[in-house]
Chimera marker file (.cmm) of the C-alpha trace (Angstrom):
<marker_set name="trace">
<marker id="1" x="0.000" y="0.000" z="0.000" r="1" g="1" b="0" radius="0.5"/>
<marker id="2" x="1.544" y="3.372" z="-1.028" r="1" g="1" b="0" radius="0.5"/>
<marker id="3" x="1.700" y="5.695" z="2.107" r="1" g="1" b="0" radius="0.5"/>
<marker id="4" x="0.250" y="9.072" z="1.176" r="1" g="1" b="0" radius="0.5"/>
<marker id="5" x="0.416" y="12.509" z="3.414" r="1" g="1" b="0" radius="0.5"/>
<marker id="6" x="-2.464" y="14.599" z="4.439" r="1" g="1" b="0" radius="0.5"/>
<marker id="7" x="-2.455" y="18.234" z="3.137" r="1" g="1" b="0" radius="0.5"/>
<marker id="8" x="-4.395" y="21.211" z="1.831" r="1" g="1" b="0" radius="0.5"/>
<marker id="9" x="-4.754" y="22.559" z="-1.673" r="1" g="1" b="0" radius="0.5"/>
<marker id="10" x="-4.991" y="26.609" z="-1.655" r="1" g="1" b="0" radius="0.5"/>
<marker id="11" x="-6.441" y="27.948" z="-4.729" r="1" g="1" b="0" radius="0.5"/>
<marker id="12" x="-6.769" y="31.490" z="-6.157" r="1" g="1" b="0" radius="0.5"/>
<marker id="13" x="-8.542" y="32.813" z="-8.668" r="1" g="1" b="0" radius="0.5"/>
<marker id="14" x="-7.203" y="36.148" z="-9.683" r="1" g="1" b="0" radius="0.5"/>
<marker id="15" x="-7.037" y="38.258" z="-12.989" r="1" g="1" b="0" radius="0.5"/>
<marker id="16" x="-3.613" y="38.788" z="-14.756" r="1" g="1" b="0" radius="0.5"/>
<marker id="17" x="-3.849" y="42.666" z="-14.431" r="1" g="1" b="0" radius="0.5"/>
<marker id="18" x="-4.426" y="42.455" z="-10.402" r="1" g="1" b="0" radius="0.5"/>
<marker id="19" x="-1.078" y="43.772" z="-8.653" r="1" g="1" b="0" radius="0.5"/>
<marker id="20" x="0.035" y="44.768" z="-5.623" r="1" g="1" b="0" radius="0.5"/>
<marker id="21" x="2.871" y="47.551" z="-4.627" r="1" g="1" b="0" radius="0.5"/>
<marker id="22" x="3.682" y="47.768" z="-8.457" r="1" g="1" b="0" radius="0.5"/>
<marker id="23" x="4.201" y="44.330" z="-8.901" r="1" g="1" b="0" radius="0.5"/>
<marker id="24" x="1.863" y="41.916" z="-10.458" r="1" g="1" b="0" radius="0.5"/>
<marker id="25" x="-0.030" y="39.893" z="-7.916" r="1" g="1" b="0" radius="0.5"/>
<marker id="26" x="0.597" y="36.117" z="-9.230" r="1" g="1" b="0" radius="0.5"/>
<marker id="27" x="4.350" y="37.201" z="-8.748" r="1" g="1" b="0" radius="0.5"/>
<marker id="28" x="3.996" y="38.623" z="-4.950" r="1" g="1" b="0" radius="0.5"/>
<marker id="29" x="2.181" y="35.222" z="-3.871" r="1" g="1" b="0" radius="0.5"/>
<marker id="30" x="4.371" y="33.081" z="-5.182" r="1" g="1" b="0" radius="0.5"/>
<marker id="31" x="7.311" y="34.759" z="-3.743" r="1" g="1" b="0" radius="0.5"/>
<marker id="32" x="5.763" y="35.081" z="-0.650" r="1" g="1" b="0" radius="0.5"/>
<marker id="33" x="4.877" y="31.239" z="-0.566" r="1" g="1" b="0" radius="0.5"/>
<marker id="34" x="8.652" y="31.058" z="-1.526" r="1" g="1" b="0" radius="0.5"/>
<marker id="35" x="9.548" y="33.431" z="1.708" r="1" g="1" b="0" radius="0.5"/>
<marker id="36" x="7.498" y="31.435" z="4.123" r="1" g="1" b="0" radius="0.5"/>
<marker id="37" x="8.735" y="28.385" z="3.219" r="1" g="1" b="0" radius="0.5"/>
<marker id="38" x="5.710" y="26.629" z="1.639" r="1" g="1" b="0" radius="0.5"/>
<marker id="39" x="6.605" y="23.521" z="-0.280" r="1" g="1" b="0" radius="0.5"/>
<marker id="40" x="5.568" y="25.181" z="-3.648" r="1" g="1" b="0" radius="0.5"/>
<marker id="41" x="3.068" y="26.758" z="-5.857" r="1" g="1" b="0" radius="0.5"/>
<marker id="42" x="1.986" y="27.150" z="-9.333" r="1" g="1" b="0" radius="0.5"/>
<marker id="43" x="0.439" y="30.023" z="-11.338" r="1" g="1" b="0" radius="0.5"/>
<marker id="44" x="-1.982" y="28.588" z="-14.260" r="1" g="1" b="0" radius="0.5"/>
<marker id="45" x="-3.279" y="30.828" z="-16.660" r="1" g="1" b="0" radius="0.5"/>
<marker id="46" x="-6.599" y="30.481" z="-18.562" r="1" g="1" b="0" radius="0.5"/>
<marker id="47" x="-7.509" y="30.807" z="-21.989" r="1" g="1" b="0" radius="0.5"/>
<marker id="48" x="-11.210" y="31.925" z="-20.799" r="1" g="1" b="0" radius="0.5"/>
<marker id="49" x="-13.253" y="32.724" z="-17.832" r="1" g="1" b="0" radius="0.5"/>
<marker id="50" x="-15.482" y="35.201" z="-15.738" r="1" g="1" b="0" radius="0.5"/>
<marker id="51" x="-16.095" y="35.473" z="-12.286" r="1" g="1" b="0" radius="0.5"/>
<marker id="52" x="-18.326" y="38.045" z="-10.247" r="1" g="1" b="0" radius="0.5"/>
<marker id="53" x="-18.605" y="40.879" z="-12.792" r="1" g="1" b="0" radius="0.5"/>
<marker id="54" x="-19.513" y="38.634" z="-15.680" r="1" g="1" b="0" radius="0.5"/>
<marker id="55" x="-16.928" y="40.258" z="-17.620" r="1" g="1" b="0" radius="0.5"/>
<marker id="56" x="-15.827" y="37.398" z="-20.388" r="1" g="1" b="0" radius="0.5"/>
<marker id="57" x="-11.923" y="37.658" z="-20.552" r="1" g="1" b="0" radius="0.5"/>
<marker id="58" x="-10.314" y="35.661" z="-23.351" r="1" g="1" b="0" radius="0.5"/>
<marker id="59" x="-7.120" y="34.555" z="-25.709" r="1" g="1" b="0" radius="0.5"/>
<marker id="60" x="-9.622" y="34.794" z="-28.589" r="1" g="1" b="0" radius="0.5"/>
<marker id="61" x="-7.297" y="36.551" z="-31.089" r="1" g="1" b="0" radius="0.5"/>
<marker id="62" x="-10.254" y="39.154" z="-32.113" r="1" g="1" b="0" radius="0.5"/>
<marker id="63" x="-10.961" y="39.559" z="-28.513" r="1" g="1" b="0" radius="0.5"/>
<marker id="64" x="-7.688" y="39.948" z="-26.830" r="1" g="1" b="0" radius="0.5"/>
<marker id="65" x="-7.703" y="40.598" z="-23.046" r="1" g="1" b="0" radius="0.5"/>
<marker id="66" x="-4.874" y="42.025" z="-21.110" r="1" g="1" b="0" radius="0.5"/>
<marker id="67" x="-6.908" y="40.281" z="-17.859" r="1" g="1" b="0" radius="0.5"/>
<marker id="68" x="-6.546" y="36.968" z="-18.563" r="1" g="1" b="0" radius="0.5"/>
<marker id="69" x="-7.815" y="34.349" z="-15.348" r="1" g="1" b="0" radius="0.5"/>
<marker id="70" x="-5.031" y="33.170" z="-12.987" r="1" g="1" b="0" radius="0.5"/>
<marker id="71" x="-5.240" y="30.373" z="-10.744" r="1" g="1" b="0" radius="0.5"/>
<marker id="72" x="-2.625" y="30.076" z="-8.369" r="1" g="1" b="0" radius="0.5"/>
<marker id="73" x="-2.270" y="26.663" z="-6.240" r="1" g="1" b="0" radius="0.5"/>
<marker id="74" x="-0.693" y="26.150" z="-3.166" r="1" g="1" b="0" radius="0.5"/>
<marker id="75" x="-0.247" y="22.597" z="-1.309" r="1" g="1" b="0" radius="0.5"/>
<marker id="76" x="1.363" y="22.389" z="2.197" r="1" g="1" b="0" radius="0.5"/>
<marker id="77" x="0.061" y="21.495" z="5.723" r="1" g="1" b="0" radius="0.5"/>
<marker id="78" x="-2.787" y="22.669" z="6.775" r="1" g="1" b="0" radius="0.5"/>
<marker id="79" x="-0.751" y="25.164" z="9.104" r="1" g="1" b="0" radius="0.5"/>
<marker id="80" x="1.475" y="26.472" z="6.473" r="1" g="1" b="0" radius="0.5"/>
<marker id="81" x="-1.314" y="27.262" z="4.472" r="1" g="1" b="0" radius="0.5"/>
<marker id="82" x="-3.037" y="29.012" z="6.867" r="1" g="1" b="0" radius="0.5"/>
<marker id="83" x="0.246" y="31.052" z="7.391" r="1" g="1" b="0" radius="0.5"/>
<marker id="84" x="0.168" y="31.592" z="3.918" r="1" g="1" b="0" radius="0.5"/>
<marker id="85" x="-3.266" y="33.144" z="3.893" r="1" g="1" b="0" radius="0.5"/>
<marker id="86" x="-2.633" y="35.305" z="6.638" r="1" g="1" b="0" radius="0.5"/>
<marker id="87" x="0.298" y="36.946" z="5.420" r="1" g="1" b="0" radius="0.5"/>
<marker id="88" x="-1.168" y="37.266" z="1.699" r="1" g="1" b="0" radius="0.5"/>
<marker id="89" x="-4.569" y="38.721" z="3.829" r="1" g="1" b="0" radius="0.5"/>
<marker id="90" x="-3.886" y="42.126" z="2.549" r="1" g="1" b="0" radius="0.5"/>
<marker id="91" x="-2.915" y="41.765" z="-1.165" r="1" g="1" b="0" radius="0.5"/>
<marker id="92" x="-6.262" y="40.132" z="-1.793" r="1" g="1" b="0" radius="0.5"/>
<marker id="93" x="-8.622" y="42.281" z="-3.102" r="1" g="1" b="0" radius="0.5"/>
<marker id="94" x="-11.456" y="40.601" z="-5.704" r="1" g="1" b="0" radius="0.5"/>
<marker id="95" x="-10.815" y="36.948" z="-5.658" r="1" g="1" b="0" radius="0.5"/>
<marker id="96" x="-11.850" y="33.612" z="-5.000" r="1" g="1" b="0" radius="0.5"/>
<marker id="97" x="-9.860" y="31.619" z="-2.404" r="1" g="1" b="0" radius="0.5"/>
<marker id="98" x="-10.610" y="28.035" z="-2.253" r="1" g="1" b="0" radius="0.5"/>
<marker id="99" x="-9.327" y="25.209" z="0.157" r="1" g="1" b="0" radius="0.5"/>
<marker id="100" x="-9.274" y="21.611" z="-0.184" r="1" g="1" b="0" radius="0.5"/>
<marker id="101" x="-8.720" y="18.645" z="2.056" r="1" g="1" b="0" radius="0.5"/>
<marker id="102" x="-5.951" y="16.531" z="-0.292" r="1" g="1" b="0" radius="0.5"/>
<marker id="103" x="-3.704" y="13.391" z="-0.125" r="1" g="1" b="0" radius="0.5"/>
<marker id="104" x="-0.164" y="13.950" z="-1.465" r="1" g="1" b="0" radius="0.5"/>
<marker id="105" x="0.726" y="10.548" z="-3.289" r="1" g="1" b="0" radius="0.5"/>
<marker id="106" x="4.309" y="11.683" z="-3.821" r="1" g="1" b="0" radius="0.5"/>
<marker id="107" x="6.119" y="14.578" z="-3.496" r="1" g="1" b="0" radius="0.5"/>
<marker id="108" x="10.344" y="14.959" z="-4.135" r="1" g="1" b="0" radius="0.5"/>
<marker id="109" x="12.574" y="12.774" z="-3.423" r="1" g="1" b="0" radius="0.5"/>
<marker id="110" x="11.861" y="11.108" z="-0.260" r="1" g="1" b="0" radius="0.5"/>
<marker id="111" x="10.796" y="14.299" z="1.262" r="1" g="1" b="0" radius="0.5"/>
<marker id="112" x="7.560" y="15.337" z="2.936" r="1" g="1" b="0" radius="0.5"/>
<marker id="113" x="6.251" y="18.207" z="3.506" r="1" g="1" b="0" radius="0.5"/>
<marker id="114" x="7.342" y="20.381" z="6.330" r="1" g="1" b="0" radius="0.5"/>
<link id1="1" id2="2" r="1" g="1" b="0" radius="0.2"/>
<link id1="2" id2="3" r="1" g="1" b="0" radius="0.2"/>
<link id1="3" id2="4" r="1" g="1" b="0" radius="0.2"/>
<link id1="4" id2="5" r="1" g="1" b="0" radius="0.2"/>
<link id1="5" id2="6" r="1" g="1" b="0" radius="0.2"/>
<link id1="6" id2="7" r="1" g="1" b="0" radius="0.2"/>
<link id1="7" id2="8" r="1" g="1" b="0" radius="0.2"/>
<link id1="8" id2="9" r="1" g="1" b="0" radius="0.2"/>
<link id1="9" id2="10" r="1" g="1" b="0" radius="0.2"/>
<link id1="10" id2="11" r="1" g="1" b="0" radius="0.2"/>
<link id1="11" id2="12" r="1" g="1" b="0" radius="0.2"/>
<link id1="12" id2="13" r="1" g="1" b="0" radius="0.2"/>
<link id1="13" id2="14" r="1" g="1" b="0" radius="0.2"/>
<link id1="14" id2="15" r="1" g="1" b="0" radius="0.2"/>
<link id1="15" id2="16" r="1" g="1" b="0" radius="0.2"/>
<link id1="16" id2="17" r="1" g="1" b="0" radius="0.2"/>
<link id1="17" id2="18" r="1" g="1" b="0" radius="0.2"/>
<link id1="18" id2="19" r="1" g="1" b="0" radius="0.2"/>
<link id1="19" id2="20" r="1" g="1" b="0" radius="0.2"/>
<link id1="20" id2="21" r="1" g="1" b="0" radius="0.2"/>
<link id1="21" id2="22" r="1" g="1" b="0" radius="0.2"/>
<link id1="22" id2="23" r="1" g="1" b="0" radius="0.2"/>
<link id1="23" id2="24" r="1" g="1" b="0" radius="0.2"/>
<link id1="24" id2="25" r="1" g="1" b="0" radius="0.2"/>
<link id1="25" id2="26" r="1" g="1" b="0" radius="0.2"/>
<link id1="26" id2="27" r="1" g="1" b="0" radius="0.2"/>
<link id1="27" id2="28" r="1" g="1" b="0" radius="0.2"/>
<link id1="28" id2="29" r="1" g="1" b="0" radius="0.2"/>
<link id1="29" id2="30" r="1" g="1" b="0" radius="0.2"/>
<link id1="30" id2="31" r="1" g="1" b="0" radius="0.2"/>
<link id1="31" id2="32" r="1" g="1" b="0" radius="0.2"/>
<link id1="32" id2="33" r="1" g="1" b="0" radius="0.2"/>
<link id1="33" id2="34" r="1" g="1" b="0" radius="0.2"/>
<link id1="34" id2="35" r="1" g="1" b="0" radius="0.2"/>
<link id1="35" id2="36" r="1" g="1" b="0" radius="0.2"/>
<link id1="36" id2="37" r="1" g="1" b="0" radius="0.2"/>
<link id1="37" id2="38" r="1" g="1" b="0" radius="0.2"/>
<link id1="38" id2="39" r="1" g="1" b="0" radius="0.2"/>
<link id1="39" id2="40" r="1" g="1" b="0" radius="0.2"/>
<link id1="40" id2="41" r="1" g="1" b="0" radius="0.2"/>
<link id1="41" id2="42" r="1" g="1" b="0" radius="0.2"/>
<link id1="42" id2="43" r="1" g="1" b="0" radius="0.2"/>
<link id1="43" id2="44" r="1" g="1" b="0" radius="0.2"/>
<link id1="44" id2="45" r="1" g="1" b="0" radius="0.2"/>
<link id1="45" id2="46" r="1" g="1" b="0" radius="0.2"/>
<link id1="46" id2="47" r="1" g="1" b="0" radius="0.2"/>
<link id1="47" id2="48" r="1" g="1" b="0" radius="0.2"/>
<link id1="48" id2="49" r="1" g="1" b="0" radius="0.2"/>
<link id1="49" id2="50" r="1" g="1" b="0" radius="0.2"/>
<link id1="50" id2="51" r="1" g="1" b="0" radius="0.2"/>
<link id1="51" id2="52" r="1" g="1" b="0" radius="0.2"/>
<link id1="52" id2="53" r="1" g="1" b="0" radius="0.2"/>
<link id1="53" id2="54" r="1" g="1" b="0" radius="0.2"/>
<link id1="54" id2="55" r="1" g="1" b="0" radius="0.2"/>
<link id1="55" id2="56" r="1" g="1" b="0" radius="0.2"/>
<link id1="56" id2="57" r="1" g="1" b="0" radius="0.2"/>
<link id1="57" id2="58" r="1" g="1" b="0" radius="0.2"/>
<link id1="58" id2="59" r="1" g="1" b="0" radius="0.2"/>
<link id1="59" id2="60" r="1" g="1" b="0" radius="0.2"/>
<link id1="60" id2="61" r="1" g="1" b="0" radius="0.2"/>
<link id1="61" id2="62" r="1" g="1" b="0" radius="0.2"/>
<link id1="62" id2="63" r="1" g="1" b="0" radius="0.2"/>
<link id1="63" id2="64" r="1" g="1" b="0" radius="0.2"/>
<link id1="64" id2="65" r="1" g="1" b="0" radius="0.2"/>
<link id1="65" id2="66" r="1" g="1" b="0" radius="0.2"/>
<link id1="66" id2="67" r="1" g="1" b="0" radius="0.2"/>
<link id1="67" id2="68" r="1" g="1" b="0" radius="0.2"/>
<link id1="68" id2="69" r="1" g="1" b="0" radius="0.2"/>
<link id1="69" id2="70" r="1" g="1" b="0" radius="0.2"/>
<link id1="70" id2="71" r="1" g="1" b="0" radius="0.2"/>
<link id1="71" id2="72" r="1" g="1" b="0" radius="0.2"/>
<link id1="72" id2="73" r="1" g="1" b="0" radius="0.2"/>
<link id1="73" id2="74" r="1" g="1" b="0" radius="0.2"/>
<link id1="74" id2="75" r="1" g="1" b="0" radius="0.2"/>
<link id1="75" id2="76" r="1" g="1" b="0" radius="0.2"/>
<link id1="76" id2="77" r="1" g="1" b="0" radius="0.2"/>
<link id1="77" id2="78" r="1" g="1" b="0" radius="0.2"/>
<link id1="78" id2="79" r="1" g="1" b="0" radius="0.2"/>
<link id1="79" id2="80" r="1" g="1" b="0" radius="0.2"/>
<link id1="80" id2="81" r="1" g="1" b="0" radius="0.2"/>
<link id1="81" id2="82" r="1" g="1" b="0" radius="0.2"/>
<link id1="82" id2="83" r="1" g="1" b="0" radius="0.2"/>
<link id1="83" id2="84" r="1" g="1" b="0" radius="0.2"/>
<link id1="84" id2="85" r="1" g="1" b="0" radius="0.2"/>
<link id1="85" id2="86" r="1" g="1" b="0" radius="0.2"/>
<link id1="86" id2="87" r="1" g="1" b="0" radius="0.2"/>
<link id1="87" id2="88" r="1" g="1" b="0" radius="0.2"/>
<link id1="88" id2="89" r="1" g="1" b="0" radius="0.2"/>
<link id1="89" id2="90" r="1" g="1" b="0" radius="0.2"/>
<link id1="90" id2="91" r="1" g="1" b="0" radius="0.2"/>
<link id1="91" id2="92" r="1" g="1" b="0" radius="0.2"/>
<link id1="92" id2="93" r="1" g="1" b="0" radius="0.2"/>
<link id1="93" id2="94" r="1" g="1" b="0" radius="0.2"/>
<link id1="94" id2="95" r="1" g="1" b="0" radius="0.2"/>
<link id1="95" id2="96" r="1" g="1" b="0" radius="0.2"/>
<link id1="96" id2="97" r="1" g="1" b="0" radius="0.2"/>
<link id1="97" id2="98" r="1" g="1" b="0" radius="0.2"/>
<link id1="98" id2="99" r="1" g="1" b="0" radius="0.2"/>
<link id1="99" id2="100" r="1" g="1" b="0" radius="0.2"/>
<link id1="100" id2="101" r="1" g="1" b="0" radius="0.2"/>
<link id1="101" id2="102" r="1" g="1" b="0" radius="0.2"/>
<link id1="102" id2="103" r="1" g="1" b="0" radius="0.2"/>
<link id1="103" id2="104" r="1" g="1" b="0" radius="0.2"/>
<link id1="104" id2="105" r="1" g="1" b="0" radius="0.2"/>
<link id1="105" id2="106" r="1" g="1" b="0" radius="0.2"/>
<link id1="106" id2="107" r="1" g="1" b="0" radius="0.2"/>
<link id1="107" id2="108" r="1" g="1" b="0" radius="0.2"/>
<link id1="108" id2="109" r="1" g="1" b="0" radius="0.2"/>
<link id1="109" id2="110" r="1" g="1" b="0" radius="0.2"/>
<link id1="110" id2="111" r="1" g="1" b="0" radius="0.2"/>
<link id1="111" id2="112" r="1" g="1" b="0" radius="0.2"/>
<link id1="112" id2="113" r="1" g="1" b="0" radius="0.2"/>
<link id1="113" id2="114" r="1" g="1" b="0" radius="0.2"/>
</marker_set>
C-alpha cells in the first residue's frame, strides 16, 4: 500500500492585471509562498473565464484581453497554508480563495512536507 500525506490545496482565482505595490499579484504570492517556506506553488493561466462581474476575458485573437484568469495553487500542511493566507490577507482584493482537504501521493525525493 503506497503511504500518502495529508495536506491542503490553496487555490486562487485572480485576474492577470491584479497587482500589488507595483508588482503583479501572481508574482507577490508566489514569492511570498517562496519566503514562508511553503513547499511550492503554481500560477496557471486560462484561456477563458469570468467570475463576479460577468466580464468574459479571453485569448480569442479578435478579442484579446490584457486580464486573462489566474489560478494560483498552493499545497502544504494545513498550518502552512493558513500562514500563507494570513500573510497574503492584505494583497487580496477581488478573488476567489478556495481550500481543499488533499492526499499527497508523492512529493520529491523522499521528502515530505514540512
Amino acid at each position: 500500500m503506497r503511504e500518502t500525506t495529508d495536506a491542503v490545496l490553496l487555490r486562487l482565482m485572480i485576474g492577470e492585471s491584479d497587482d500589488w505595490e507595483g508588482r503583479p499579484l501572481y508574482e507577490a504570492l508566489v514569492f511570498k509562498a517562496r519566503e514562508l517556506g511553503l513547499a511550492g506553488a503554481t500560477v496557471l493561466r486560462g484561456a477563458m473565464g469570468f467570475g463576479r462581474s460577468s466580464r468574459m476575458h479571453t485569448a480569442k485573437i479578435l478579442r484579446l484581453s490584457d486580464d486573462l484568469p489566474l489560478v494560483i495553487e498552493v499545497i502544504d500542511t494545513a498550518d502552512n497554508i493558513e500562514r500563507l493566507l494570513a500573510a497574503a490577507e492584505p494583497m487580496l482584493g477581488s478573488c476567489l480563495v478556495t481550500l481543499e482537504n488533499i492526499r499527497v501521493l508523492r512529493y520529491g525525493h523522499d521528502r515530505g512536507l514540512s
